[in-house]
Backbone as CSV, one residue per row, in Angstrom:
resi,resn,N_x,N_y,N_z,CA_x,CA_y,CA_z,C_x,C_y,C_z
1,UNK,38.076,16.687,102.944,37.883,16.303,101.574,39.253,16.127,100.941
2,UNK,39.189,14.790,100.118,40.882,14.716,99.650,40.786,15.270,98.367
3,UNK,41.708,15.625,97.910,42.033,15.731,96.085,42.179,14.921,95.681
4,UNK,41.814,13.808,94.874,41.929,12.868,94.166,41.708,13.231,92.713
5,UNK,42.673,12.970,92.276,42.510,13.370,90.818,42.985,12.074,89.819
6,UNK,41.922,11.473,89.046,41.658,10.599,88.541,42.383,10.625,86.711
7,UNK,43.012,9.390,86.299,43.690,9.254,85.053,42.945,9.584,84.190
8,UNK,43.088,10.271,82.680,42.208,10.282,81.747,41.552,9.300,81.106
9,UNK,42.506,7.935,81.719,42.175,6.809,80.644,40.663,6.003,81.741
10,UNK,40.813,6.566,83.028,39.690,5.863,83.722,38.724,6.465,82.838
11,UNK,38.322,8.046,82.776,37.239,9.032,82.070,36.920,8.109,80.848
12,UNK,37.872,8.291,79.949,37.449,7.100,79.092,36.784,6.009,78.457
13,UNK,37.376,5.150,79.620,36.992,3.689,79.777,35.152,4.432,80.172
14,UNK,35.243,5.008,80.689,33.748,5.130,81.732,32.305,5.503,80.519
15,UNK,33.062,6.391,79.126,32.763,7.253,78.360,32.458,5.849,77.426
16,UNK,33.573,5.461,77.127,33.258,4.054,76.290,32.197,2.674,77.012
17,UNK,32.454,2.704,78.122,31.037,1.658,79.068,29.774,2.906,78.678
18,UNK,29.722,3.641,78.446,27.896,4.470,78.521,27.936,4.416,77.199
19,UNK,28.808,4.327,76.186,28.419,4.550,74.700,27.825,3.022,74.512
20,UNK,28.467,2.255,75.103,28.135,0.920,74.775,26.689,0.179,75.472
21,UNK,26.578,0.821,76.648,25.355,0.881,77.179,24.412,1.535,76.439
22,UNK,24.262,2.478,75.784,23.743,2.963,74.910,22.752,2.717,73.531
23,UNK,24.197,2.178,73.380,24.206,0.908,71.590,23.239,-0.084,72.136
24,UNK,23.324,-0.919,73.128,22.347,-1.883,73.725,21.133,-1.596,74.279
25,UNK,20.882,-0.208,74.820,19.619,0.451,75.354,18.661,0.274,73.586
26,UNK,19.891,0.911,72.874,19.239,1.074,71.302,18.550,-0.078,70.987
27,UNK,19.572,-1.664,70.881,19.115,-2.722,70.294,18.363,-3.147,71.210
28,UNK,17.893,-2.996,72.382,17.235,-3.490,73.023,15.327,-3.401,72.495
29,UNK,15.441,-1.721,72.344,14.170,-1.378,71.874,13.768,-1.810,70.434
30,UNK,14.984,-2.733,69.753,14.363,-3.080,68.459,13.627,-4.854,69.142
31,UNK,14.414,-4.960,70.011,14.026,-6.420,69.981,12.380,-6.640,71.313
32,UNK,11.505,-7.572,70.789,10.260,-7.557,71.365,10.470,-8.273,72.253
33,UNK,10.760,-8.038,73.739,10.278,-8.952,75.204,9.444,-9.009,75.911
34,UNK,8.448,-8.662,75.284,7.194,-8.533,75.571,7.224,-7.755,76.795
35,UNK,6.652,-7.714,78.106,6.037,-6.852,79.063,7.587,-6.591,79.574
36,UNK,8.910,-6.974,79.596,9.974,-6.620,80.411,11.064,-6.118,78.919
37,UNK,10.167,-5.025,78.233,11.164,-4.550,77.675,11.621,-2.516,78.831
38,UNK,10.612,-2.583,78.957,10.649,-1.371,80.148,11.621,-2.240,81.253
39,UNK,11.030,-2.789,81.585,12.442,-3.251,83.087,13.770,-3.117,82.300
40,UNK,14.145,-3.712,81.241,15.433,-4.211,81.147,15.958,-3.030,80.615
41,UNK,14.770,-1.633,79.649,15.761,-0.731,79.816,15.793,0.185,81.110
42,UNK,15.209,0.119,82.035,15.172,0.947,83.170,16.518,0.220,84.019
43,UNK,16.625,-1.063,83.635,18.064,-1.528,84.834,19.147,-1.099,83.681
44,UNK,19.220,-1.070,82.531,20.318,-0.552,81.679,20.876,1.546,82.103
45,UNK,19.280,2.100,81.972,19.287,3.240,82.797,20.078,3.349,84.046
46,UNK,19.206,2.836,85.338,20.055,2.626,86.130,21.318,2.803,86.401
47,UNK,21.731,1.359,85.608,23.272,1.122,85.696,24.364,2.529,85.503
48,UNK,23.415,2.954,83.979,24.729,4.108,83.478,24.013,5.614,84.209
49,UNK,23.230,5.753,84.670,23.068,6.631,85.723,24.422,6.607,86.914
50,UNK,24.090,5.196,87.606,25.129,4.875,88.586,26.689,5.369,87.926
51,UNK,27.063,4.851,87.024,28.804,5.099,86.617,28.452,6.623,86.672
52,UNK,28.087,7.276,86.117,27.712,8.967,85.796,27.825,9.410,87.789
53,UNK,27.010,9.018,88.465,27.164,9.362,89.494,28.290,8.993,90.623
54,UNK,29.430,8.122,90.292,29.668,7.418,90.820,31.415,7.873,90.254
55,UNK,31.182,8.185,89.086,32.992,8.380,88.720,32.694,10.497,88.362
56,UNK,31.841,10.153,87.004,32.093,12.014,86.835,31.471,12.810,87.686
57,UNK,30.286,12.633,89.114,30.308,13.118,89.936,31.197,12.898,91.340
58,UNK,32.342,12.147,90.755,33.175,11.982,91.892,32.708,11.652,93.275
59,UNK,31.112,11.080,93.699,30.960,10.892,94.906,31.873,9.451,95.127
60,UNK,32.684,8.753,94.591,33.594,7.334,94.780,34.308,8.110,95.822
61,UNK,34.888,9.303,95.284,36.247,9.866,96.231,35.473,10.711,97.100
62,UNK,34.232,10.827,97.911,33.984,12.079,98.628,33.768,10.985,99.633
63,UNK,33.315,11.988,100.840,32.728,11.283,102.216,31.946,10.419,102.308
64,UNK,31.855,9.975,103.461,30.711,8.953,103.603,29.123,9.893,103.948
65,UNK,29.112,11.046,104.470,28.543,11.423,104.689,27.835,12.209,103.370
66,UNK,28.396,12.848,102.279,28.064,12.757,100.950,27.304,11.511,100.074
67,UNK,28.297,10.347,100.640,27.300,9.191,100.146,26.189,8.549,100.872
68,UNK,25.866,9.070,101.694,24.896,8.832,102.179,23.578,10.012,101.832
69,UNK,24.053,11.172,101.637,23.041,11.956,101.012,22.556,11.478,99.640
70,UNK,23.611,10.760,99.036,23.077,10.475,97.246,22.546,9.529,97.333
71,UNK,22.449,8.538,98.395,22.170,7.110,98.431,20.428,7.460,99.490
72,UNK,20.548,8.457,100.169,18.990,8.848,100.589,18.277,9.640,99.946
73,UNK,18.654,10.022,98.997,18.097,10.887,97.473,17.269,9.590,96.898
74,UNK,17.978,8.741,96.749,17.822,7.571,95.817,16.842,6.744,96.357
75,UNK,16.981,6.232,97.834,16.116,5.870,98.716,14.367,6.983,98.340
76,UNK,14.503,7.879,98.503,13.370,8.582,98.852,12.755,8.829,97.343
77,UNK,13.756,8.824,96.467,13.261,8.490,94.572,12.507,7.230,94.484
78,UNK,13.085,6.360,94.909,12.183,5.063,94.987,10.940,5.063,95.771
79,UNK,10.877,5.662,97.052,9.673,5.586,97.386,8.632,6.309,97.001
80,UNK,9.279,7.273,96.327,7.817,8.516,95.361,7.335,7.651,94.609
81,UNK,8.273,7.049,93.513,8.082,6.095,91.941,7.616,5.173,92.666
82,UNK,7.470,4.537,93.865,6.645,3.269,94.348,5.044,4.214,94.218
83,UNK,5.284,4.685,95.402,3.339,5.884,95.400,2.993,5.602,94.101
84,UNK,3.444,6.338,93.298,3.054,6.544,92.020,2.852,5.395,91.095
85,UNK,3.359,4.208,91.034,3.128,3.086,90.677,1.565,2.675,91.397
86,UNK,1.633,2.788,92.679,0.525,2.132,93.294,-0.772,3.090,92.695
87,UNK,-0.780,4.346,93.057,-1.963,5.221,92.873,-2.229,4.754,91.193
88,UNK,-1.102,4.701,90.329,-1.309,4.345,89.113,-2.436,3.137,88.681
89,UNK,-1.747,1.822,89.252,-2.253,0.816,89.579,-3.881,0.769,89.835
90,UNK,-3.877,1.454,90.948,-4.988,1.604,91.845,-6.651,2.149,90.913
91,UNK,-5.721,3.093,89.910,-7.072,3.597,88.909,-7.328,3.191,87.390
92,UNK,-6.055,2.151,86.796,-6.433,1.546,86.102,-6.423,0.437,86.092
93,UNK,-6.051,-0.320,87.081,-6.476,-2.480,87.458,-4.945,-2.292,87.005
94,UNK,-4.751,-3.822,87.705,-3.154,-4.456,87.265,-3.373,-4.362,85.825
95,UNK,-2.016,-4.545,85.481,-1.624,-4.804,84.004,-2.507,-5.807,83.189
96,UNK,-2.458,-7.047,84.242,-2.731,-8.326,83.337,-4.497,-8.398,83.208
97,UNK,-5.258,-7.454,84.081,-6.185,-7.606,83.458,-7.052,-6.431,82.687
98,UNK,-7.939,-6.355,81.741,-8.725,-5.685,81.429,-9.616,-4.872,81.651
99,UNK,-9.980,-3.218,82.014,-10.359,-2.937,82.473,-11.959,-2.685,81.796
100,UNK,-13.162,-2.834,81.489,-13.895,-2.222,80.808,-14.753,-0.723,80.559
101,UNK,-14.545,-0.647,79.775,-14.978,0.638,79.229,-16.154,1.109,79.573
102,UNK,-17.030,1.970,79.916,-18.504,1.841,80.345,-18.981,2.641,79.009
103,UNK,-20.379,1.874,78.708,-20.437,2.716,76.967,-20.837,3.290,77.485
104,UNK,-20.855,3.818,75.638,-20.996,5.490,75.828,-22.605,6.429,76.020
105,UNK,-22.304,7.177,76.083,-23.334,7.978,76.505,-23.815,8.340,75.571
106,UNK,-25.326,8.349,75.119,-26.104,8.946,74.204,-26.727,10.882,74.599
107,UNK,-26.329,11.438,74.005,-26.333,12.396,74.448,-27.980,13.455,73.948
108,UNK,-28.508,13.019,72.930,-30.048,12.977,73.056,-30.966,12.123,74.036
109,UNK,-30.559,11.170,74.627,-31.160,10.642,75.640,-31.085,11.103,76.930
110,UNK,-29.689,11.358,76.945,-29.329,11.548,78.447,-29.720,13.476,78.847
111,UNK,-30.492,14.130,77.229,-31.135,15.178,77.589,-32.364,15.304,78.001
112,UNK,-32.613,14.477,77.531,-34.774,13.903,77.397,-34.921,13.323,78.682
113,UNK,-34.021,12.538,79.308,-34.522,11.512,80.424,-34.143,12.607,81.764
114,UNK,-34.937,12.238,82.567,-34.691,13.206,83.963,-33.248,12.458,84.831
115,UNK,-33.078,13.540,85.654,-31.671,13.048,86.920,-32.167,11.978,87.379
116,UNK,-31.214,11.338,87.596,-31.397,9.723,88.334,-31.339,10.329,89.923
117,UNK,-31.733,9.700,90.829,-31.969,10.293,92.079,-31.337,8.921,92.854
């Protein structure tokens, strides 16, 4: 493992890219993009996740073998949030269509009338 010890003005710069990422995560949620306002802040996420992991967790300067643990973390994050998308999917219909409601239940009837068999 080397010592690398990094300028204050990189910290900085890195501090000023997430504030500014930030400000835009902000204006983003004022402005309406209809169904890809979630994507565009999840790749804004992303991104300043990545600098955060990438400069103030110092994995830039560690092993390869370190980056390969953060990068199969990440791998295996994606494939949970995939499952979970699908099972999601799976019990309420895609997005684009409508699912219907089954009415409702009358609950003096459904005392009076016998079990359905």
């Amino acid at each position: 493992m080397s010592d690398h010890v990094s300028p204050v003005s990189l910290y900085v710069t890195i501090f000023v890219a997430l504030m500014v990422l930030t400000a835009v995560t902000v204006g983003a949620a004022f402005v309406n993009l209809g169904s890809f306002n979630f994507p565009v802040a999840m790749v804004i996420a992303g991104f300043k996740a990545s600098l955060v992991i990438w400069f103030f967790m110092h994995v830039k300067y560690q092993s390869q073998l370190t980056k390969l643990t953060v990068a199969t973390g990440l791998f295996f994050l994606a494939i949970l949030l995939g499952l979970m998308l699908v099972d999601y999917g799976s019990k309420t219909g895609p997005p684009w269509m409508k699912v219907p409601m089954p009415p409702p239940i009358d609950a003096e009837s459904a005392i009076d009338s016998p079990p359905a068999r």
